[in-house]
C-alpha positions as CSV (number, residue, x, y, z in Angstrom):
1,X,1.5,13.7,-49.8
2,X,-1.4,14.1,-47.8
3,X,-2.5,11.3,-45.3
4,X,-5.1,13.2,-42.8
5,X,-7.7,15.1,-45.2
6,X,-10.4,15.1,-43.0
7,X,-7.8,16.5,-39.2
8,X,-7.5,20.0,-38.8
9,X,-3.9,21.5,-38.0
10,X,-4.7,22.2,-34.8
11,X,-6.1,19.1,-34.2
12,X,-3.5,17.2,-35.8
13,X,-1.0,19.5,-33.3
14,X,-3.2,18.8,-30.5
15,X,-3.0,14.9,-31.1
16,X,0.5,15.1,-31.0
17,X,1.5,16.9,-28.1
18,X,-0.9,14.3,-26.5
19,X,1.4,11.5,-27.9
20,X,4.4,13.1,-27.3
21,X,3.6,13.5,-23.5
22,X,3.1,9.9,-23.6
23,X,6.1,8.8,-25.1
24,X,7.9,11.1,-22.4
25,X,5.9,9.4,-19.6
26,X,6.7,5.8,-21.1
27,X,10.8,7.1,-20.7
28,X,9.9,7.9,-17.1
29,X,8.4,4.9,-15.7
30,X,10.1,2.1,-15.0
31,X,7.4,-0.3,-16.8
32,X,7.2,-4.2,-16.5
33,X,6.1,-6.4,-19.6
34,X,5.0,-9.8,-17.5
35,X,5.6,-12.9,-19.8
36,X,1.9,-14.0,-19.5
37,X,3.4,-17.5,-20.9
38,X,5.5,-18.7,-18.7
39,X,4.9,-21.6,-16.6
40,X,4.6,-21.8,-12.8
41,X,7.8,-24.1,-12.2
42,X,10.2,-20.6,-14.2
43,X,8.0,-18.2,-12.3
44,X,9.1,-19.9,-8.9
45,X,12.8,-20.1,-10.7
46,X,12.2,-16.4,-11.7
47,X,11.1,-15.4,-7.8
48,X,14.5,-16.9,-6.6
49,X,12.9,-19.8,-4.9
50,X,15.6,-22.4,-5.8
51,X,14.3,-26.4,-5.0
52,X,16.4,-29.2,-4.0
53,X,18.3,-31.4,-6.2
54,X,15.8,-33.9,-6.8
55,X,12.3,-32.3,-5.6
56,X,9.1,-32.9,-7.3
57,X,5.9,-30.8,-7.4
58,X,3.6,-33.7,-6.9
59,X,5.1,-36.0,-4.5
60,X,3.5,-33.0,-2.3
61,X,0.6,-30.8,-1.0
62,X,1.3,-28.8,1.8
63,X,-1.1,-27.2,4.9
64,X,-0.6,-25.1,7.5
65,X,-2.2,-25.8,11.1
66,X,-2.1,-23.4,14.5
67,X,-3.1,-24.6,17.9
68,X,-4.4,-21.5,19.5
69,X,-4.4,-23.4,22.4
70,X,-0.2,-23.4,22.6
71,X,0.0,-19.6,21.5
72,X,1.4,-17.5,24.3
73,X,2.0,-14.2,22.1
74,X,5.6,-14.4,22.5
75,X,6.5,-12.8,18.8
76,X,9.4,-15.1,18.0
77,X,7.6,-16.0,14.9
78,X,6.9,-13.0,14.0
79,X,10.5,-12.1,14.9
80,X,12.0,-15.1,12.9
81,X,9.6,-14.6,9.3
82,X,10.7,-11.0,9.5
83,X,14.4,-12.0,9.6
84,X,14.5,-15.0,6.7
85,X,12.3,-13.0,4.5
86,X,13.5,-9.2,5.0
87,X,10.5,-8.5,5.2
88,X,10.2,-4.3,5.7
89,X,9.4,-2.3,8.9
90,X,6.1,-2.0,9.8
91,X,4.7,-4.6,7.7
92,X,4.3,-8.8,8.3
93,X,3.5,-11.7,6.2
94,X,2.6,-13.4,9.4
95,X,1.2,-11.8,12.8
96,X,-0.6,-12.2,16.3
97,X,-3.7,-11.0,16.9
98,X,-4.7,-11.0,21.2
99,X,-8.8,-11.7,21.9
100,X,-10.2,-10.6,25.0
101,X,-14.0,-11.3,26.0
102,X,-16.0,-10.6,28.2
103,X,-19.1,-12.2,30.3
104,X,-21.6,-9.9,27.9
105,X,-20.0,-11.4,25.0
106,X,-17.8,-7.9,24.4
107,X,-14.6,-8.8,22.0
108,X,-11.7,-7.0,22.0
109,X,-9.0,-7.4,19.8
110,X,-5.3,-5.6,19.0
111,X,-2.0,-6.4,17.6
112,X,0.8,-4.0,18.7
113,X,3.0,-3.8,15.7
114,X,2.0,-7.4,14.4
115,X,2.8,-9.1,17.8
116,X,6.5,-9.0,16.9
117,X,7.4,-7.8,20.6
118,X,4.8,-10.0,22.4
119,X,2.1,-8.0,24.2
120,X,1.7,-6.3,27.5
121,X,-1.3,-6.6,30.7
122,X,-4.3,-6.7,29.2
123,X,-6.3,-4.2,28.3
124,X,-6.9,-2.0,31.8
125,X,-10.5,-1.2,32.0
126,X,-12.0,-4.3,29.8
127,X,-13.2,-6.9,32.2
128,X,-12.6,-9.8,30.3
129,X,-13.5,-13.5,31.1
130,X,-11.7,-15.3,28.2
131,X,-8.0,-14.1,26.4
132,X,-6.3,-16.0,23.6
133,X,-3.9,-15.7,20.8
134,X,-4.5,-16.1,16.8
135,X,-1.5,-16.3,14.6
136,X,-2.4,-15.5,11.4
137,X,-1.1,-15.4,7.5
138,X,-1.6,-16.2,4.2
139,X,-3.9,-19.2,3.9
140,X,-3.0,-20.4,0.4
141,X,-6.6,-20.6,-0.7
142,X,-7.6,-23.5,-3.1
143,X,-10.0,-21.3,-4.6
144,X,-7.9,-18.0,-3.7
145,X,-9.9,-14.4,-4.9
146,X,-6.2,-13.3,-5.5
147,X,-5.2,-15.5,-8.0
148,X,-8.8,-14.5,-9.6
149,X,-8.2,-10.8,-9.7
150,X,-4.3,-10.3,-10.8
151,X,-4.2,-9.1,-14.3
152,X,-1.0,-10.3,-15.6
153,X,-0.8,-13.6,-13.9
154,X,1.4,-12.3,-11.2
155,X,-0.1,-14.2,-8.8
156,X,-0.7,-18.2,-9.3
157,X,-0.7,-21.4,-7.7
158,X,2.0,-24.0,-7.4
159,X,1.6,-28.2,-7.6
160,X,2.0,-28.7,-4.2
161,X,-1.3,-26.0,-3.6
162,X,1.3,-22.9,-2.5
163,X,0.0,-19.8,-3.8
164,X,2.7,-17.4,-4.9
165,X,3.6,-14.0,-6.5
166,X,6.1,-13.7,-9.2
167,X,7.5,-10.3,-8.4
168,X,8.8,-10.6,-12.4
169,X,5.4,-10.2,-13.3
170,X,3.8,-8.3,-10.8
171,X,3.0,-4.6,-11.8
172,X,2.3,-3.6,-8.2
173,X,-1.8,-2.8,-9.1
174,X,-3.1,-3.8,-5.5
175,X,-6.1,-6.1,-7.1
176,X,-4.7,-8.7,-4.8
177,X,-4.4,-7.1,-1.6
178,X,-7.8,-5.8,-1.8
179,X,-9.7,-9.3,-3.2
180,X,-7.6,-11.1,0.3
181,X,-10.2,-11.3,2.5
182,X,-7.6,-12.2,5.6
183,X,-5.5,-9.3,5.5
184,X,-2.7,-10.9,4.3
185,X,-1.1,-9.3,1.3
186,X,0.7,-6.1,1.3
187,X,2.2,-3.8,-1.6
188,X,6.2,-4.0,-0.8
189,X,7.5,-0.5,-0.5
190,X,11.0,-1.4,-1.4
191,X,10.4,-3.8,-4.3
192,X,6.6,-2.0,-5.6
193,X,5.6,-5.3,-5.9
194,X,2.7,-7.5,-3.8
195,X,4.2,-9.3,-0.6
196,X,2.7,-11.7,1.4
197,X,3.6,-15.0,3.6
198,X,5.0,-18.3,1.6
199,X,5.2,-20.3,3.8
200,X,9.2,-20.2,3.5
201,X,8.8,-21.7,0.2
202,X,12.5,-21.0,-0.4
203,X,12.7,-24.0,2.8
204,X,10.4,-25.9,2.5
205,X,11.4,-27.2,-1.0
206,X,15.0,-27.9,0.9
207,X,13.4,-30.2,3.1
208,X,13.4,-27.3,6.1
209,X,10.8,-25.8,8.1
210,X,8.9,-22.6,7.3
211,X,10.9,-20.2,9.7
212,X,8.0,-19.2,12.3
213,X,7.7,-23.2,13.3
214,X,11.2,-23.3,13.8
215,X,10.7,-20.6,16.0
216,X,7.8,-21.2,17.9
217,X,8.8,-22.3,21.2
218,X,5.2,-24.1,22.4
219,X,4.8,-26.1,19.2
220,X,1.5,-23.9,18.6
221,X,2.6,-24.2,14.6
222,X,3.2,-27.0,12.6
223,X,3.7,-27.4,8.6
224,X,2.7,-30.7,6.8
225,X,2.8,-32.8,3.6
226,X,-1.0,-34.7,3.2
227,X,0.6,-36.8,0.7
228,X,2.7,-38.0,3.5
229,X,0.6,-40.6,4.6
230,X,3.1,-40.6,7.7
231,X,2.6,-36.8,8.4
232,X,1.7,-35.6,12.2
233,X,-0.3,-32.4,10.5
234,X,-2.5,-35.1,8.4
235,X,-3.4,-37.3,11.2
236,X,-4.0,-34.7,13.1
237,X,-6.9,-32.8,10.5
238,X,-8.0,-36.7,10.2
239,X,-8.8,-37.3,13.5
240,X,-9.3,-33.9,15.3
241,X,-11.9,-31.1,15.4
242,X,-10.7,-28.6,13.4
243,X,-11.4,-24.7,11.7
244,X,-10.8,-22.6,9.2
245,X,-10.8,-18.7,8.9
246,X,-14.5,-17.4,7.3
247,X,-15.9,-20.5,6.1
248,X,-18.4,-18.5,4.6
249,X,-16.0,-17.4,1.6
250,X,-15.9,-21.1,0.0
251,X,-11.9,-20.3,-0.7
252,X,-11.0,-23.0,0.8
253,X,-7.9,-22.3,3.1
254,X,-5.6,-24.3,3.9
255,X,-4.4,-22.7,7.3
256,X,-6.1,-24.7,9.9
257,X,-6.6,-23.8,13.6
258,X,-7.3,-26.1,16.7
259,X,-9.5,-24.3,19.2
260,X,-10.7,-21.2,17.2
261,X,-13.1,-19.5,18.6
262,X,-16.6,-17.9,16.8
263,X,-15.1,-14.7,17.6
264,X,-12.1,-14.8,15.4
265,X,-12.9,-13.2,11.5
């Protein structure tokens, strides 16, 4: 019986070695099919981010605040998110950054291996006027570009305003990492899979602390509820001058700073 009247032999052999490659390819690869339909609450179950007995998603909505005027650079928070989070050598989800200016208005700026260690002098040779530390991280954007740009709904946003990444889904594409404009997602080379700060979710649906507060032995970070009408972080944004990281970028972050400088991208 005849199926292909109008393909050559040679194209019909060429066709098939093509498919045949495939197939062997398809063996090789160690390909995820994301369940495009599943909700938020089983991807968080799926991510092994277990919640109290008795914890509901809309009794909360989380932020983030830094005092840059408390940050000495020590690393322990740095030190402790590596530690609950395993997160791999050589890459954070949270990290320092050390400003130095000078009277012409000359910034410079490092981060010796994410600030984990602290830092040493400044920098010899740079006359500067004015020094400070950043902590930075993931800022769990109401509007995040992330979320935008994942293909397979990897990446989403929780009740309580966390932004997450199912690693079930993820496919490991990068999209993510490059629409962050903070710097703060990473591809995992263990898991192939994006990374990037929670903000201990695994904790903080425990009733515990993200791990770098814990840590931080100046009180520089804090973690609130603003549906906690009780909450230091909320009186605090009500009643104090605060900033956000590129304004510009209308993602809405929800990592605030106290005493952030123009300087600091």
């Amino acid at each position: 019986m005849k199926i292909m009247d109008n393909v050559s032999r040679r194209e019909f052999l060429k066709d098939g070695c093509k498919l045949a490659s495939a197939c062997m390819i398809l063996n090789v690869l160690p390909i995820k099919i994301p369940n495009a339909f599943a909700s938020d609450e089983a991807s968080a179950t799926q991510a092994g981010l277990e919640a109290k007995d008795g914890y509901n998603w809309g009794n909360h909505y989380y932020a983030y605040l830094i005092d840059t005027r408390k940050c000495i650079g020590c690393g322990m928070c740095v030190q402790a998110c590596s530690r609950e989070n395993n997160v791999p050598d050589g890459f954070f989800r949270t990290w320092v950054e050390r400003y130095e200016i000078s009277e012409r208005g000359e910034v410079f700026v490092d981060s010796p291996h994410g600030g984990i260690n602290g830092f040493e002098a400044t920098n010899p040779g740079f006359n500067a006027t004015k020094a400070f530390f950043v902590p930075k991280m993931c800022n769990h954007c109401e509007h995040t570009p992330c979320i935008q740009v994942c293909p397979v709904g990897a990446s989403y946003a929780t009740k309580e305003g966390m932004v997450l990444v199912d690693s079930e889904r993820c496919v490991g594409c990068g999209y993510c990492v490059q629409a962050c404009p903070y710097g703060s997602r990473f591809i995992n080379p263990i898991t192939h899979t994006a990374d990037k700060c929670t903000w201990c979710y695994h904790r903080i649906t425990k009733g515990l602390k993200p791990a770098c507060v814990q840590a931080c032995p100046t009180g520089a970070r804090k973690f609130g509820d603003l549906k906690d009408e009780h909450d230091e972080v909320r009186k605090i944004l009500a009643s104090e001058r605060i900033g956000i990281l590129q304004a510009e970028k209308l993602t809405k972050p929800k990592c605030y700073y106290i005493g952030l400088d123009k300087e600091v991208r």
